[in-house]
C-alpha positions in Angstrom: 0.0 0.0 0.0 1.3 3.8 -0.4 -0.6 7.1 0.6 -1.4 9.8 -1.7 0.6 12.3 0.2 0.3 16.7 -0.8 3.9 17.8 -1.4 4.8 21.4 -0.7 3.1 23.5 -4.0 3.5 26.7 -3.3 5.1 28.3 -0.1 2.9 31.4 -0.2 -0.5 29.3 0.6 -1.4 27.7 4.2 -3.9 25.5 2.4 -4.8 23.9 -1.3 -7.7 22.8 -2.5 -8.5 19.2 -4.1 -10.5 19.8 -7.1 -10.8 16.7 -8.5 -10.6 13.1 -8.8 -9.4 11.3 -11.9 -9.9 8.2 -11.4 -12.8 6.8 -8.3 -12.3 4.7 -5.8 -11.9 0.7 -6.8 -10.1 1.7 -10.0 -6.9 0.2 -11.2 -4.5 2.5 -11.4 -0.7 2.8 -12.9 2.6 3.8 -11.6 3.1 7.1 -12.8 -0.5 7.9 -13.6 -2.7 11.1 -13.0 -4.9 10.6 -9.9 -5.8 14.1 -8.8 -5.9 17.7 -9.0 -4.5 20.2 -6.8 -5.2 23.7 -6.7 -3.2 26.3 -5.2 -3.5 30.1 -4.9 -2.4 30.4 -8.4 -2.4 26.8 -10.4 -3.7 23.4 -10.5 -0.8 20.3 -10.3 -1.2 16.5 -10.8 -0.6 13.9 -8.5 0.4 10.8 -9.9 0.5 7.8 -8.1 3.4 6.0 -7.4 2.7 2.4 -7.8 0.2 0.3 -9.9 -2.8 -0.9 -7.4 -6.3 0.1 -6.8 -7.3 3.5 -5.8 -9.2 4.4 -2.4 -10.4 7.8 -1.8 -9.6 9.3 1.3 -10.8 13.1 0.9 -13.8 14.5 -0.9 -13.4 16.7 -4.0 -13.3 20.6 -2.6 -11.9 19.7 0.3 -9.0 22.0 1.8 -5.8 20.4 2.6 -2.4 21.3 3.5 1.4 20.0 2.6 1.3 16.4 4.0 -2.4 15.8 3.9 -3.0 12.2 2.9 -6.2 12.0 0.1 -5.9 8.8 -0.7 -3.8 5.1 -0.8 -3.2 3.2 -4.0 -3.2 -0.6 -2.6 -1.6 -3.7 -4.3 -3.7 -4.6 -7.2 -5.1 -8.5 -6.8 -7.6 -10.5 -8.6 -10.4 -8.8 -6.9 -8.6 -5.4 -7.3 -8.3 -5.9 -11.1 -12.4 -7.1 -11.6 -13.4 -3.6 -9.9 -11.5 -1.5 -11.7 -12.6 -3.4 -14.9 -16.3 -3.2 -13.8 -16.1 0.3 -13.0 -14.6 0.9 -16.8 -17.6 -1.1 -17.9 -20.2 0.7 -16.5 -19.0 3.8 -18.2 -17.2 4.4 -21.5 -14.8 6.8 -19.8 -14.0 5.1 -16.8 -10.3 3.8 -17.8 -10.5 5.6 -21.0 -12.8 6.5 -23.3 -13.6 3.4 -24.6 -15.1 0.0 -23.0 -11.8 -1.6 -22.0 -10.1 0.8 -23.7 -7.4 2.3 -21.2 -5.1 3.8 -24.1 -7.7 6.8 -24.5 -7.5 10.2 -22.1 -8.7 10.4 -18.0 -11.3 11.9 -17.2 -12.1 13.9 -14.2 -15.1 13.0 -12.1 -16.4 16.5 -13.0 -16.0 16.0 -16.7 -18.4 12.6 -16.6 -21.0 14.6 -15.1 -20.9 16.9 -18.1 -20.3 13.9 -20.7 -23.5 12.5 -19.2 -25.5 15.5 -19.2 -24.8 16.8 -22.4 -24.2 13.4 -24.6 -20.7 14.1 -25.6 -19.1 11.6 -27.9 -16.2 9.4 -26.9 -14.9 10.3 -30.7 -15.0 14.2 -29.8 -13.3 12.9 -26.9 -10.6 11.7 -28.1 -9.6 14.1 -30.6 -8.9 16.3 -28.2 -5.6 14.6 -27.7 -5.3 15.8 -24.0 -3.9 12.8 -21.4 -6.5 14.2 -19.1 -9.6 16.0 -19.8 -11.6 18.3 -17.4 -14.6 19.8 -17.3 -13.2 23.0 -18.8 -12.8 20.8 -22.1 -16.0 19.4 -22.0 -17.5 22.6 -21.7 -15.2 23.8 -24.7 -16.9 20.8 -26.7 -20.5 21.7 -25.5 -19.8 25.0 -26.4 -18.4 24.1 -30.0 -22.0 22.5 -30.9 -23.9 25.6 -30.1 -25.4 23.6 -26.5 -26.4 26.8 -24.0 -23.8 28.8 -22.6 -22.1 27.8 -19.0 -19.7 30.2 -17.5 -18.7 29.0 -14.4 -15.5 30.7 -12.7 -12.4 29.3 -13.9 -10.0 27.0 -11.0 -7.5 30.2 -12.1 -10.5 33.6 -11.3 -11.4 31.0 -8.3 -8.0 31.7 -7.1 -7.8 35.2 -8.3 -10.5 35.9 -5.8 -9.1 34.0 -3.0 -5.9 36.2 -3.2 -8.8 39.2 -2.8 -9.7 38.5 0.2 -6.6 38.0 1.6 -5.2 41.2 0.3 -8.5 43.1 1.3 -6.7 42.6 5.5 -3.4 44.3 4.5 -3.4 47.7 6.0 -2.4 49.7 2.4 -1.5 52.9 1.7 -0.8 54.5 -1.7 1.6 56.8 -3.6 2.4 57.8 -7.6 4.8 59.4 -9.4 5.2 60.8 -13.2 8.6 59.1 -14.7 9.4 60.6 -18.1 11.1 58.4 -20.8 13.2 59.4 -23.4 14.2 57.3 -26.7 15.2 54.2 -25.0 15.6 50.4 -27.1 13.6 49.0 -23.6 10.0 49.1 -23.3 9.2 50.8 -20.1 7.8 47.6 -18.1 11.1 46.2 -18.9 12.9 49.5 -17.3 11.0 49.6 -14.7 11.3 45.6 -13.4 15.2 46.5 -13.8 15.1 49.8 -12.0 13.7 48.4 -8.8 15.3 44.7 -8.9 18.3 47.5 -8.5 16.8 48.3 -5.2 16.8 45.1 -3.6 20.5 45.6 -2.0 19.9 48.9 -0.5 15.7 48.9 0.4 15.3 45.3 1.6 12.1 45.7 3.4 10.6 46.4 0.2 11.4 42.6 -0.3 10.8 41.2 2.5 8.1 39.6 4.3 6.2 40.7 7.7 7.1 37.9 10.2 5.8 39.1 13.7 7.7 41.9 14.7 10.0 41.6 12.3 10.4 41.6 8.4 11.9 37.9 6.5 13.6 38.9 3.6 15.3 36.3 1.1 18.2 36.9 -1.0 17.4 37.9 -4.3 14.5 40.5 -6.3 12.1 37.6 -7.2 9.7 39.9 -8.8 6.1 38.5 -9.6 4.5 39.8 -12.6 0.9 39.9 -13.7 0.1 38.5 -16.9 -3.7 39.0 -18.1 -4.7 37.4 -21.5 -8.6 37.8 -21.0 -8.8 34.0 -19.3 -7.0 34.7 -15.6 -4.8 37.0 -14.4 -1.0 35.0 -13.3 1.4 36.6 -11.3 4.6 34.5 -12.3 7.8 35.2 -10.9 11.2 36.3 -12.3 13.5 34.7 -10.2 16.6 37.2 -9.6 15.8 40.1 -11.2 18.8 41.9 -10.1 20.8 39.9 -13.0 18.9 40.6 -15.7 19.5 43.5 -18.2 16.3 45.0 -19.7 16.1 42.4 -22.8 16.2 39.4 -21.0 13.5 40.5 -18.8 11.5 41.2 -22.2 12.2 37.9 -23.3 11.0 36.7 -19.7 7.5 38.5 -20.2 7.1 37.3 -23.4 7.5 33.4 -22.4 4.9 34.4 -19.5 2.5 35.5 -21.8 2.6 32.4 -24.2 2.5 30.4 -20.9 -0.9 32.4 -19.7 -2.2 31.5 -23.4 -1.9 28.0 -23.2 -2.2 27.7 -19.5 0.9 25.6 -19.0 2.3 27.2 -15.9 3.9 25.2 -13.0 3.3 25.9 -10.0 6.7 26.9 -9.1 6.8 29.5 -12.2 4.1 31.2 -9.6 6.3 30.9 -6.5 8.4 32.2 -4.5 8.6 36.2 -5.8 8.9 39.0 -2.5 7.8 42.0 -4.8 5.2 42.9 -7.1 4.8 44.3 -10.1 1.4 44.5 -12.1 1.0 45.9 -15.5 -1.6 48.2 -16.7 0.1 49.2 -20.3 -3.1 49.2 -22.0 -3.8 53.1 -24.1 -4.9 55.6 -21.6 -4.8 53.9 -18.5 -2.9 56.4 -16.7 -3.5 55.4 -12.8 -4.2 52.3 -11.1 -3.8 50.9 -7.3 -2.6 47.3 -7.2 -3.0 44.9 -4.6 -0.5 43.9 -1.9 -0.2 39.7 -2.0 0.1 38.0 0.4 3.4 37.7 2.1 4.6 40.9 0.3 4.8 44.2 1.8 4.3 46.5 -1.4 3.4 45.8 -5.1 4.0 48.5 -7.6 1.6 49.4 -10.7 2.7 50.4 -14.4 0.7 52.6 -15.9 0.4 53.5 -20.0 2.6 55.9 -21.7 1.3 59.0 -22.3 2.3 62.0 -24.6 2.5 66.1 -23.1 4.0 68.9 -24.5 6.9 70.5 -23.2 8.3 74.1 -23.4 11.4 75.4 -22.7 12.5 79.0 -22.7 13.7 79.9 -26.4 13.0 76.7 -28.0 10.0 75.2 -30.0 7.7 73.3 -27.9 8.3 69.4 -28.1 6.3 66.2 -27.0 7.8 64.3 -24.0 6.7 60.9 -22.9 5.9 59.4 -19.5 4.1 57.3 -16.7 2.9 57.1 -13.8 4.0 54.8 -11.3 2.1 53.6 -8.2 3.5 52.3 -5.0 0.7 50.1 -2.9 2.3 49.4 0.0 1.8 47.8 3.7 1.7 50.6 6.6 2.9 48.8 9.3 6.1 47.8 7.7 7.1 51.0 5.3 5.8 54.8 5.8 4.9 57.3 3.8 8.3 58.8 3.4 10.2 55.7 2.8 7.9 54.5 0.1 8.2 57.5 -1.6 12.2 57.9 -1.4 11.8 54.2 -3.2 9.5 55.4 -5.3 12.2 58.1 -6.1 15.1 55.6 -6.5 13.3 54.1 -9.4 12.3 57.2 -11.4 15.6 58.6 -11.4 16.9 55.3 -12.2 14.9 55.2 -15.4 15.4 58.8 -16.1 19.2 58.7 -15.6 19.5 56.0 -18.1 17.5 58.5 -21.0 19.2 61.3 -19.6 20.5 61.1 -23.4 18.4 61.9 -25.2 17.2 65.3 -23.7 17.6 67.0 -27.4 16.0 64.5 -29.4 12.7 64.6 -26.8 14.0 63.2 -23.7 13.4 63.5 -19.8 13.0 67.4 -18.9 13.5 67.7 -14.6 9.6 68.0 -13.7 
């Protein structure tokens, strides 16, 4: 026999959530197999069972557990072992696969029967999805694809979107912006400004740091998370010691993220792990926005759009100049006011040093 044991996912969450069951209790299951999903504050992960045996369920589906929670034991598989799981793929076409005996075709979550029953999906539609496991997020795909009526149930990822809400509604936040001007850098100004305050991480620590009693935890490193919005859940990977990074790898970084958020092929430790925030808000004419603080960080910072002012100097033509503002939410029982706003200053010079430039060709002017 051997438990179905929860490894450590993600060190930011106390507890996880088991969302479903891929295979019921009294089925065979294989070494290396997909038996259930765990979700965390930020992704869903597998776990497959170690040995080849039959399955007992220990914990219901929606049930919250933490790192070492048993949810199950895979026993050795006998003779009478073997005739359950093979009558429980009987009595459904999907219970080993998706055909009758047939246990080369995909899982398929306990949720996702409900919906093949209920809506009369096809084992053929089934399979040419050419997923190992199928959810209910695929069935309702397929349902969708045949013109059946429209479902929109929260996604596992919004479900954990909102969870972070509520947490981050406790933190006692305060909030400050500044205008940074740009000039004709190569490096968009996300990219500068990730760069400008993984700079920070040597000389502001409690910026990166944790709130741990009376005291602030800080890790070595500017593990910045991100937020990464594609119109199907917000992410918040991390990029794992910023401080190293010139401005076009850290492009190159946000442009894997997004592909990732497309195809929803995030780990769980992509999400892990960061001590600072940094959301984006690039889209035209967004020009302020308040972020909020998650959980174990004590400030997240907001990127706002660029935007376009005329300038006029004494003697000279007027000119357009470029900027942004940048917001500092921020956790008032670890940094004050003035603090967060000398940080706040590190970084805009930092950006408008580096542009410093390119002054005659429409650069930074000293606001």
């Amino acid at each position: 026999m051997r438990e179905i044991t929860i490894p450590v996912l993600n060190t930011n969450d106390v507890d996880y959530v088991l969302v479903e069951w891929y295979a019921r209790t009294g089925d065979v299951v294989t070494a290396g197999q997909p038996v259930a999903m765990i979700e965390t504050s930020k992704a869903t992960e597998d776990l497959e069972a170690d040995v080849s045996g039959t399955l007992d369920q220990l914990l219901a589906v929606g049930s919250q557990c933490r790192p070492g929670t048993v949810i199950g034991r895979v026993y050795d598989a006998d003779a009478g072992g073997e005739e359950a799981g093979r009558q429980s793929a009987a009595g459904s076409p999907f219970g080993a696969g998706t055909g009758g005996g047939d246990s080369s075709g995909p899982l398929l979550t306990d949720a996702a029967r409900s919906l093949v029953a209920e809506h009369g999906v096809s084992a053929d539609s089934i399979r040419r999805l050419g997923k190992r496991v199928v959810r209910s997020a695929d069935i309702l795909d397929l349902v969708a694809e045949h013109g059946e009526d429209e479902i929109l149930p929260l996604s596992s990822v919004q479900r954990a979107v909102a969870a972070t809400v509520n947490a981050s509604l406790s933190t006692p936040t305060a909030f400050t912006v500044v205008k940074v001007y740009l000039g004709n850098a190569d490096a968009g100004h996300a990219d500068l400004v990730i760069a400008a305050v993984a700079a920070e991480r040597k000389s502001r620590p409690v910026f990166f740091g944790s709130l741990d009693g009376d005291a602030v935890r800080v890790v070595a490193g500017a593990h910045i998370a991100v937020t990464v919005d594609t119109g199907d859940g917000l992410y918040l990977p991390v990029i794992r010691n910023a401080q190293d990074l010139a401005p076009p790898a850290i492009a190159a970084a946000l442009l894997r993220f997004r592909v990732k958020a497309r195809k929803k092929t995030f780990t769980a430790d992509e999400l892990r792990g960061g001590n600072i925030g940094v959301t984006l808000h690039t889209e035209s004419d967004i020009v302020v926005a308040q972020p909020l603080i998650h959980r174990g960080h004590t400030c997240s910072l907001a990127v706002c759009s660029v935007q376009a002012e005329l300038a006029m100097s004494p003697g000279a033509l007027p000119r357009v100049r470029h900027y942004f503002h940048l917001g500092l939410a921020y956790d008032h029982r670890v940094v004050n006011g003035r603090d967060a706003i000398l940080f706040l200053d590190a970084i805009k010079r930092c950006i408008e040093r580096g542009d410093a430039s390119s002054d005659a060709a429409g650069g930074p002017v000293p606001a």
